[in-house]
C-alpha positions as CSV (number, residue, x, y, z in Angstrom):
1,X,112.2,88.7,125.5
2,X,113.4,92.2,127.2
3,X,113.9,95.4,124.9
4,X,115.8,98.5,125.3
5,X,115.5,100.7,122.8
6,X,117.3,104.4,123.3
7,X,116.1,104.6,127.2
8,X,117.1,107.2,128.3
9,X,116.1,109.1,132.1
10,X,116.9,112.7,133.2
11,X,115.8,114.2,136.5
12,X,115.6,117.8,137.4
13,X,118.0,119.0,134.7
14,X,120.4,115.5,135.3
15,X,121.2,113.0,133.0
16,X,120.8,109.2,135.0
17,X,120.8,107.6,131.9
18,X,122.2,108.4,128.0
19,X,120.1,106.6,125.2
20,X,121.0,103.2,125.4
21,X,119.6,99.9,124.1
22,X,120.0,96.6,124.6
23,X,118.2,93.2,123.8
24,X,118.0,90.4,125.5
25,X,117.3,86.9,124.5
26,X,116.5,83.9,126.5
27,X,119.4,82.0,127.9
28,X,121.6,85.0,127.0
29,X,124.2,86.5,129.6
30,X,125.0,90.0,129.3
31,X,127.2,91.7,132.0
32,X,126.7,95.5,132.1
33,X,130.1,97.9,132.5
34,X,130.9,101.3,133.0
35,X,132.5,104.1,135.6
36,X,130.5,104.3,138.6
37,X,127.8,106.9,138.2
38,X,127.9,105.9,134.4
39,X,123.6,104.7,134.9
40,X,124.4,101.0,135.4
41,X,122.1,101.1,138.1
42,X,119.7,103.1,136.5
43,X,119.5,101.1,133.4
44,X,118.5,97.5,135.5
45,X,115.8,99.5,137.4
46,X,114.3,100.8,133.9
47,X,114.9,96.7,132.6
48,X,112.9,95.8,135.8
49,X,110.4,98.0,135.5
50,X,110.6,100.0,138.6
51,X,111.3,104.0,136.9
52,X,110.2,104.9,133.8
53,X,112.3,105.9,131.0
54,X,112.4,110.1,129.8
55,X,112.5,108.9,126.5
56,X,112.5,105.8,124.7
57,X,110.9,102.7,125.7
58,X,111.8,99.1,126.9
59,X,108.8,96.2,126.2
60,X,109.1,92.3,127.5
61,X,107.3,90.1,124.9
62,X,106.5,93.0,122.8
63,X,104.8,94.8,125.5
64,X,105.1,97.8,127.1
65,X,105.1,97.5,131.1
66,X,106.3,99.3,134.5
67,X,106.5,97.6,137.8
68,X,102.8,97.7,138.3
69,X,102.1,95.4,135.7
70,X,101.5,91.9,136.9
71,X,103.1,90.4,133.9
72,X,106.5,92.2,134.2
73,X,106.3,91.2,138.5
74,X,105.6,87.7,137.0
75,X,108.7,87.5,134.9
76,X,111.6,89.5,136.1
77,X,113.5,88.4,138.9
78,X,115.6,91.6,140.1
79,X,118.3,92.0,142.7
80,X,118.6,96.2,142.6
81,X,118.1,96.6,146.3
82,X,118.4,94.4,149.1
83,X,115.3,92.5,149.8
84,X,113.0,93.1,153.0
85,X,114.1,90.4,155.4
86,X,111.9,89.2,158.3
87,X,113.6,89.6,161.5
88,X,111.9,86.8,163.3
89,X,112.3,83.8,160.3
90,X,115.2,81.8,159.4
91,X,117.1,81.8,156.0
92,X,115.3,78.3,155.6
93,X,112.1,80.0,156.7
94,X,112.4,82.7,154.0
95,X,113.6,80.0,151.1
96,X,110.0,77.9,152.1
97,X,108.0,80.9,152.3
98,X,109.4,82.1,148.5
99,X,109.0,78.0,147.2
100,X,105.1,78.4,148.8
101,X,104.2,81.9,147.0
102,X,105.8,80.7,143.7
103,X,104.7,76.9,143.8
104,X,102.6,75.8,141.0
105,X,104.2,78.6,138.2
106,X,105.2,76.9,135.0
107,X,105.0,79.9,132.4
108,X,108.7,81.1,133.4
109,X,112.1,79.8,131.5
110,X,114.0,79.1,134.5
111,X,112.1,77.4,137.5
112,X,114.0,78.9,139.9
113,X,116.0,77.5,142.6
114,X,113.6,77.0,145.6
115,X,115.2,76.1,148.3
116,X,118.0,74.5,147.0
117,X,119.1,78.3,146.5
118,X,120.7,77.7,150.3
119,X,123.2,75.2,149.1
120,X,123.7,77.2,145.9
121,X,125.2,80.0,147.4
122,X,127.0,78.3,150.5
123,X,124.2,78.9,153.2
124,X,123.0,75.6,154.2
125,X,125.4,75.7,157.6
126,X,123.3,79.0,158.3
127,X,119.9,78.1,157.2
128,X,118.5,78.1,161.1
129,X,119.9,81.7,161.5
130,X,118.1,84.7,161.7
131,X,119.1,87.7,159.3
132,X,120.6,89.7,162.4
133,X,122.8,87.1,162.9
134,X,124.6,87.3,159.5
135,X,127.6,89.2,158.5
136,X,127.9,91.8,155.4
137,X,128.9,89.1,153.3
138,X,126.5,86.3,154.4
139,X,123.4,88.9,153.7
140,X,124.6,89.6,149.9
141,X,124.2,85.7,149.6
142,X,121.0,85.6,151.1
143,X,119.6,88.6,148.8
144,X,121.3,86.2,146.1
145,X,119.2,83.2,147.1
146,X,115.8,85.1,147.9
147,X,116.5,86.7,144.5
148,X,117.5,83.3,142.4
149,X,114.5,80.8,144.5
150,X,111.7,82.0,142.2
151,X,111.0,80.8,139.2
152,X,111.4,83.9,136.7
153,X,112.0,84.7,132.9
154,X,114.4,87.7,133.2
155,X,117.0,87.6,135.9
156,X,118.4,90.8,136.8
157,X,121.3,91.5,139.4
158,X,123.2,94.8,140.2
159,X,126.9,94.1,141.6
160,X,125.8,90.6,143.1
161,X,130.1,90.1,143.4
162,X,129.5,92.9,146.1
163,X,131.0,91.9,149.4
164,X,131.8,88.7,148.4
165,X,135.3,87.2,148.4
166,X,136.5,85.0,145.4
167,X,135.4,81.4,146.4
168,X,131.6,83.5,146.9
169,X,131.8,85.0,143.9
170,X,132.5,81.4,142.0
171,X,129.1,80.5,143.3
172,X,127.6,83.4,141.6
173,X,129.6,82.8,138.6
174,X,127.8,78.9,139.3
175,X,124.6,80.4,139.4
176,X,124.4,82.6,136.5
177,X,125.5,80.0,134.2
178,X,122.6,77.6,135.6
179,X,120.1,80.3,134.8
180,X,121.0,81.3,131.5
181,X,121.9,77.6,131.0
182,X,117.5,76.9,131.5
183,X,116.3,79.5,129.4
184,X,116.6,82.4,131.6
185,X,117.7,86.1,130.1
186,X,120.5,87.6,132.5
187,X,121.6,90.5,132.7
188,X,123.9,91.9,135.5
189,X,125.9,94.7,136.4
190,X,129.4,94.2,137.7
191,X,132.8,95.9,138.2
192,X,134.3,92.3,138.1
193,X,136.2,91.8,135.3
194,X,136.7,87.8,135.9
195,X,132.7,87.3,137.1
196,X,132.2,89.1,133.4
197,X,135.0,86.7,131.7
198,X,133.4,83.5,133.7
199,X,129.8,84.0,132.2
200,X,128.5,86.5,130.3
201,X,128.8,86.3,126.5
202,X,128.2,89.5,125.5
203,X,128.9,93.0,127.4
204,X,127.1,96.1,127.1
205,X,129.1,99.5,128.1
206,X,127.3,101.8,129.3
207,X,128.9,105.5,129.5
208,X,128.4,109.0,131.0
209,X,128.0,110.4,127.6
């Protein structure tokens, strides 16, 4: 479904990136590990598109694509950097505007979460809250949820354990295994050794050279 193969990025004279590859299949799980600084980051934002590799190449359904592609936009579902949240509409406002723009797409493996997303992740007490109103915490789950409502092929998530205590982090854990369990490919990055142990089967490490 999504193809690494020896991708590889270097900027001004840095290496972000050593040659790595990776392949993921639909309904696969695979947790991404390394030192900080190691490309973890860098490797998702090549998987979703958004910077192009130096070298080698990365190709969803056999084809070659960047973030401008509709197709790729279409398919991957990425949590890299916090989504844009609207100041004046509620969680539940958000959740029904993502179920609206997405409504009516059945090409993707997992159909999303719509807004059931809220009671995925433990946010239906907040749902008539505005984003300014939540705490650290409470806005990693609501990137979660904005992230997981849309229907997508290729779910990809950088540190979503980030800021969440243990009982939040068992309804990532929750939600990753409900993805991958409908078809989706999922990949994730994660310092968490007992999120990795939870759900992924397989683990790519990626290293500083």
């Amino acid at each position: 479904m999504l193809t690494a193969e020896d991708a590889a990025v270097e900027r001004d004279g840095a290496i972000l990136l050593h040659p790595t590859s990776l392949r993921l299949e639909a309904g696969a799980c695979v947790a991404v590990r390394g030192p900080n600084g190691a490309g973890k980051t860098t490797l998702l934002r090549v998987l979703a598109g958004r910077l192009r590799p130096s070298s080698g190449s990365v190709r969803l359904h056999d084809r070659r694509f960047d973030e401008r592609d509709r197709e790729a936009r279409r398919h991957i579902a990425a949590l890299i950097e916090p989504p844009t949240l609207y100041p004046d509409l509620t969680l539940r406002d958000h959740l029904a505007l993502i179920e609206a723009a997405w409504s009516g797409e059945r090409w993707a493996s997992w159909s999303g979460m719509g807004a059931d997303a809220l009671d995925a992740f433990g946010l239906e007490p907040l749902a008539d809250r505005f984003p300014h109103e939540l705490s650290s915490g409470q806005r990693q789950l609501v990137s979660l949820a904005v992230t997981c409502a849309r229907p997508c092929s290729v779910l990809l998530l950088d540190e979503p354990e980030q800021r969440l205590d243990p009982d939040r982090r068992a309804l990532v854990a929750a939600v990753l295994r409900r993805a991958s369990g409908s078809g989706a490919a999922v990949a994730f990055a994660s310092h968490d050794a007992e999120l990795v142990e939870r759900v992924a089967d397989a683990q790519l490490e990626v290293t500083q050279g």
